[in-house]
N, C-alpha and C positions, 0 to 999 in steps of 0.2 A: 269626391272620395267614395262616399256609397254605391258611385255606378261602377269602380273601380274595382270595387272590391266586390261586386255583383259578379261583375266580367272573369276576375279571377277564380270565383265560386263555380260558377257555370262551366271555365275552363276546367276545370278539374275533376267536376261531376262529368266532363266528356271524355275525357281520359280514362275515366275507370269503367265508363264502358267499353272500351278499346280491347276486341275482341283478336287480332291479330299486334303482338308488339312487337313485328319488324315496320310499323308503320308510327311506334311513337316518335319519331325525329317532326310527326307534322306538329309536333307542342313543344320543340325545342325552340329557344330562344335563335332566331336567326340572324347570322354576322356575315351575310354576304353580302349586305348593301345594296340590295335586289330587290326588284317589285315585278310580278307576273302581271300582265295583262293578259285577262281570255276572255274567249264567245263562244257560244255552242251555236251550233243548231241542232231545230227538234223537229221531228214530226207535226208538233204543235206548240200549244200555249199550254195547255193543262199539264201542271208538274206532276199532276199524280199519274195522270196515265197517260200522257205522251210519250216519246223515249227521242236520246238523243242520238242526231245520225253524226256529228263531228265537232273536232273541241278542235279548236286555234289558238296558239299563246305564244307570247313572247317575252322576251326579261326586258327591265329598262334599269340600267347603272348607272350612277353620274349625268343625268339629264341625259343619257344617250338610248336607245334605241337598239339593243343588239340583236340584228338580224342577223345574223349569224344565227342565234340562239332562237329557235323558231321551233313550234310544235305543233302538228298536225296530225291529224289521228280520226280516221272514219269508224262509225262503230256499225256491227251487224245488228240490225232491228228486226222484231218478229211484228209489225203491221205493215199495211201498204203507205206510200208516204203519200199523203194528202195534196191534188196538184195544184191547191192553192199555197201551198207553202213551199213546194217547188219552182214557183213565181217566185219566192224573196230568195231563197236558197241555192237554185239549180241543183240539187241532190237527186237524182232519179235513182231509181231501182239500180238500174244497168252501173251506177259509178260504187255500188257497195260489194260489189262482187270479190276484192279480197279486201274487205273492210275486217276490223279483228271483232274477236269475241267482247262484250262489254265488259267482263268483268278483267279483262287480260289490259285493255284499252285506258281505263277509268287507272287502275293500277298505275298505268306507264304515266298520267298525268300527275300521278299527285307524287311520284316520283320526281320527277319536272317540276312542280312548284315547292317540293318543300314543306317549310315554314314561313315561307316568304309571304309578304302582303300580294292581296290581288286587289288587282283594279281591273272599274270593268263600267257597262253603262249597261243600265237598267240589272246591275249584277244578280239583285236580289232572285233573278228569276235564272240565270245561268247557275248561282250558287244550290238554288233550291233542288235544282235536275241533277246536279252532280249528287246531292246530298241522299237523290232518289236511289238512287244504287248507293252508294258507301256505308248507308244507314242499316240495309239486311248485310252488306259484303265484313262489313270493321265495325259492327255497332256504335259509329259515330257521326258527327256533320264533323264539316269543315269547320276547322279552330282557327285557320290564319286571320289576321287582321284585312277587312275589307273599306277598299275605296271606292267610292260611289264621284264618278265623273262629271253626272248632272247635277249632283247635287253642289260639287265646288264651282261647275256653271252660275248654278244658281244664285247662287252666293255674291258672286263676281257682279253677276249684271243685275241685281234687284236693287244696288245703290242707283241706277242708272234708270230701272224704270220700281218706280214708289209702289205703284199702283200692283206688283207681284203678277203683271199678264206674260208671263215667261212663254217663249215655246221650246221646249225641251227634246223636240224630236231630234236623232241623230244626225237627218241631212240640215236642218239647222245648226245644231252645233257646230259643225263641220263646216261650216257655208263661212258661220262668225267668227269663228276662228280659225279662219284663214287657211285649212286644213283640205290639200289635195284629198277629191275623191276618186279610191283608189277602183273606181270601177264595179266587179264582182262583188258581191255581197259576200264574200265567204267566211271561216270561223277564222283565218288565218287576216287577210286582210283588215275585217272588222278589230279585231285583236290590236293592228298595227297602227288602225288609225284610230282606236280610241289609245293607242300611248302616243300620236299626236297632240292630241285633243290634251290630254293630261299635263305632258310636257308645257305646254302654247299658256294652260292658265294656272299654272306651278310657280312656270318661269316669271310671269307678268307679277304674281302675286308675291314675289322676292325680291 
């Protein structure tokens, strides 16, 4: 109860910093029955000064998957992008060329999600980059409720081994549950197949 009402304390101290209110629908209660899955990619790891070159998402309704409903979005970045991280990514210079402005971009996603819960793997750290821009842009973070995919991993297989030597990395995940890998690393696919990933240890655990 007290983390509940922590949660609802917190919500509401982020709301009255909410600096533009054509953007209060993201603390509306949500009735579409909808869960966003996304991934970013960044120039790096550091959330404070890295920046993000592309956001991939997609909705999941009814245990389904709607690809139809897909979002992909390049953002224009002022650093060069790092060629080790163009080894996980493929993002070169040359693919941003009509990438949008960030703050036009970051906009059009949270448009796209809503109010709706996001899921995601290793979120904490895609949620924190978003949070890097919407924090100066609407003086707030992200209010939706978040789902952490490794962690219901987690969960699932530590009955199975006692001992907690989990490996958590995504191509395992993916490997254990039985989850075609879709190839390209991108913000789009990663998106798609962690709502495999989610769907695969949802459904087993209902």
């Amino acid at each position: 109860m007290f983390v509940s009402l922590y949660n609802n304390w917190k919500k509401k101290r982020n709301l009255a910093n909410l600096k533009d209110p054509s953007f209060s629908f993201l603390f509306e209660e949500d009735s579409s029955g909808e869960y966003v899955v996304f991934d970013t990619e960044t120039t790096g790891l550091d959330t404070k000064n890295d920046e993000i070159l592309s956001i991939g998402a997609v909705k999941i309704k009814d245990n389904k998957i709607l690809t139809s409903q897909t979002f992909e979005i390049y953002l224009k970045n002022s650093k060069n992008i790092d060629s080790k991280s163009i080894l996980i990514h493929g993002i070169r210079e040359c693919d941003l060329v009509d990438a949008k402005d960030p703050t036009e971009a970051v906009k059009n996603f949270l448009n796209f999600i809503g109010s709706r819960a996001l899921i995601g793997y290793y979120l904490e750290f895609d949620v924190a980059m978003i949070n890097r821009y919407i924090k100066p842009m609407l003086g707030i973070t992200l209010p939706n409720k978040m789902i952490e995919v490794s962690e219901i991993y987690f969960e699932k297989t530590i009955t199975f081994i006692p001992e907690g030597n989990i490996d958590l990395r995504f191509d395992t995940i993916l490997k254990n549950c039985k989850v075609p890998d879709m190839g390209a690393h991108n913000a789009v696919n990663d998106a798609i197949m962690t709502a495999m990933i989610y769907l695969k240890l949802t459904k087993e655990k209902n």
